[in-house]
C-alpha positions in Angstrom: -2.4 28.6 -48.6 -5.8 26.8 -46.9 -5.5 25.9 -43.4 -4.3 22.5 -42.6 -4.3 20.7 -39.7 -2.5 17.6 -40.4 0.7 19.4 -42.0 3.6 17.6 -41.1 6.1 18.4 -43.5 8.7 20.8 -42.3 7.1 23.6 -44.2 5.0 26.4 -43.8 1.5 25.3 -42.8 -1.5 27.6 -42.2 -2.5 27.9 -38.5 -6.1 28.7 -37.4 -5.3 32.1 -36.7 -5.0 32.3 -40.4 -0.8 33.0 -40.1 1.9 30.9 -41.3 3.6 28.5 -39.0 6.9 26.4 -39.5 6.2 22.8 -38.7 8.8 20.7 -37.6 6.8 17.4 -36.5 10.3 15.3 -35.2 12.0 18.0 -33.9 8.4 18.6 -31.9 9.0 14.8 -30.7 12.6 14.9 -30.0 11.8 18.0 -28.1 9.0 16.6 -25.8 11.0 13.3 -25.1 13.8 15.9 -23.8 11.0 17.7 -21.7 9.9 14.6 -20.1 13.0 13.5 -19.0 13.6 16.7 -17.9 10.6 17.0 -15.9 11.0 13.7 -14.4 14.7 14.4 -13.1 13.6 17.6 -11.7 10.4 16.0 -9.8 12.9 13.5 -8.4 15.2 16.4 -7.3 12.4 18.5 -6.1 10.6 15.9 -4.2 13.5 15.2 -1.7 15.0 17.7 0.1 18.7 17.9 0.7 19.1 14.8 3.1 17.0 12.6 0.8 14.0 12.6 3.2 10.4 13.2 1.9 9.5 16.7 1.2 5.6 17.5 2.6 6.2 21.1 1.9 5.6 20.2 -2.3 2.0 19.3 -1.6 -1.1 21.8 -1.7 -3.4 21.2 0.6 -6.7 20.1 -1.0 -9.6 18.3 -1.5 -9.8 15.2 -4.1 -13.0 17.1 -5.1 -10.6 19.8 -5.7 -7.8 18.0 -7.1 -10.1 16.4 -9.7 -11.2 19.9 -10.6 -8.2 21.4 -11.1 -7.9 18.6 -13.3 -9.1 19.0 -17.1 -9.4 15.9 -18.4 -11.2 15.3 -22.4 -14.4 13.5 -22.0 -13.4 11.8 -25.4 -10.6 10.4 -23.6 -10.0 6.7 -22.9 -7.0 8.0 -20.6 -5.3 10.9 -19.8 -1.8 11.4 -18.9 -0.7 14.0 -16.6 2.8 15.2 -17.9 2.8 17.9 -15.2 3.4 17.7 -11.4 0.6 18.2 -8.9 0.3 16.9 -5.8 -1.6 17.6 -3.0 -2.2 16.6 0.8 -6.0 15.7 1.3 -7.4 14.3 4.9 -10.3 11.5 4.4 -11.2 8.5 6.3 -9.4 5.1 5.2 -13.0 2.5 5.1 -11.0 -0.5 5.4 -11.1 -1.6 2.0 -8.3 -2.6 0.1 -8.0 -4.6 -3.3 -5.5 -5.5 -5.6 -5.2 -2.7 -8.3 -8.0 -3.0 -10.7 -6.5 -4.2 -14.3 -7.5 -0.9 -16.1 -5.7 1.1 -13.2 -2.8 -1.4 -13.9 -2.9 -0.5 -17.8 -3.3 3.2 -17.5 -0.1 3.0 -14.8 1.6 1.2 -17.4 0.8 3.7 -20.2 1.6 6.4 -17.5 5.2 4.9 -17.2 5.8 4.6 -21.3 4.3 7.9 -21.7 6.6 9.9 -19.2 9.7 7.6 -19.9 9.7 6.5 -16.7 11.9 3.2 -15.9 9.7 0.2 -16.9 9.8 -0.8 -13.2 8.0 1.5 -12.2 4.4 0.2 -13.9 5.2 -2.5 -11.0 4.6 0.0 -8.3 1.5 0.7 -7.5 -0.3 -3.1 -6.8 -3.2 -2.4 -4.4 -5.3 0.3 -3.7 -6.8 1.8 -0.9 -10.7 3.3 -0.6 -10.5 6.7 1.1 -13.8 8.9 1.8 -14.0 12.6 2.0 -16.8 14.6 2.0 -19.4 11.5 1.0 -17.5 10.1 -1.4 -15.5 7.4 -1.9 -12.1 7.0 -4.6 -10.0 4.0 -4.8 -6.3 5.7 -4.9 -3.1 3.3 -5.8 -0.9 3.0 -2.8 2.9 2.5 -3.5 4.1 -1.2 -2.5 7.1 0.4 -0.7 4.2 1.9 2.1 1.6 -1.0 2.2 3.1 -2.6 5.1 3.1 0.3 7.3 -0.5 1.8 5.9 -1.8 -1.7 7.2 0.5 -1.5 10.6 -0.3 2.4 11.1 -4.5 3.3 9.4 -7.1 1.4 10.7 -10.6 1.0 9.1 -12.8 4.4 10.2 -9.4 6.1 10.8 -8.5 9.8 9.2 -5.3 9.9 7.5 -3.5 12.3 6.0 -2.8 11.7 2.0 0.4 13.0 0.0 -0.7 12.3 -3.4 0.2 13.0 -6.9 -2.4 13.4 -10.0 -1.4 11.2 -12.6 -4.1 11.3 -15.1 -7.3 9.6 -15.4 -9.2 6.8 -17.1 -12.0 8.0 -18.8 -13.8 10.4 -16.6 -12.2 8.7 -13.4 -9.4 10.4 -12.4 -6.2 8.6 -10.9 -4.1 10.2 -7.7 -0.5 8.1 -6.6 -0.5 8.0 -2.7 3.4 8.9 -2.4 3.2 9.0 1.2 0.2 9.7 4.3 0.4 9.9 8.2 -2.2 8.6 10.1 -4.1 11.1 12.2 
């Protein structure tokens, strides 16, 4: 049997390794779809701890520099989806600058949410974005609506701030971080 990388009967297909493999292309799907879900109820559960309040003990400490690196991300890639959950707490300084989230960030959120079968409301969340720097450099991160009021009220321009953030993929090389929550420092 010659190797075949597009095999998707339900047979026996030859695998790189030069062994035999059973294919099973919609049970692969179905299976997946059930993983996602799965992962996305147990990030809700796992986020929270048992009064509902925000759990900061889920988040590393680290860098975005590190963050990004512990990121691997296809340079072929238009996006990239992360289907599993980092997150991270990483100090910089908020510059003041704000914007409305870029359109492509507003498309990859919106891939994000269809990709992870997440409600649809949820491509909704993230509308502006704040510029942080750390360590020279600057990243735009999206900032969820629900904590835009108080960001404004409680981080000034030149102010450190502490950032709970989530990786949730990248667009091409640039990767993309979800502020879930900070505390101004």
């Amino acid at each position: 049997m010659a190797y075949n990388k597009k095999c998707y009967s339900p047979t026996l297909c030859m695998g790189r390794d030069g062994k035999t493999h059973t294919r099973f292309p919609a049970l692969n799907l179905v299976t997946r779809q059930i993983m996602n879900r799965f992962a996305i109820v147990l990030t809700m559960i796992l986020s929270v701890d048992a009064f509902g309040d925000f759990n900061y003990d889920r988040y590393e400490p680290a860098s975005l520099e590190t963050a990004s690196a512990n990121m691997y991300v296809d340079p072929r890639a238009d996006y990239f989806i992360e289907a599993g959950e980092f997150k991270y707490l990483s100090a910089g300084l908020f510059t003041g600058n704000y914007r409305e989230s870029l359109l492509e960030t507003s498309q990859f959120i919106e891939k994000w949410v269809k990709a992870l079968g997440h409600p649809e409301e949820y491509s909704t969340m993230f509308k502006y974005e704040v510029e942080i720097e750390q360590n020279g450099q600057l990243y735009w991160l999206p900032l969820q609506n629900g904590l835009v009021d108080a960001f404004a009220t409680e981080v000034c321009g030149g102010c450190k701030v502490s950032l709970y953030i989530m990786t949730a993929g990248s667009i091409k090389q640039r990767r993309v971080f979800f502020i879930n929550e900070f505390k101004a420092n």
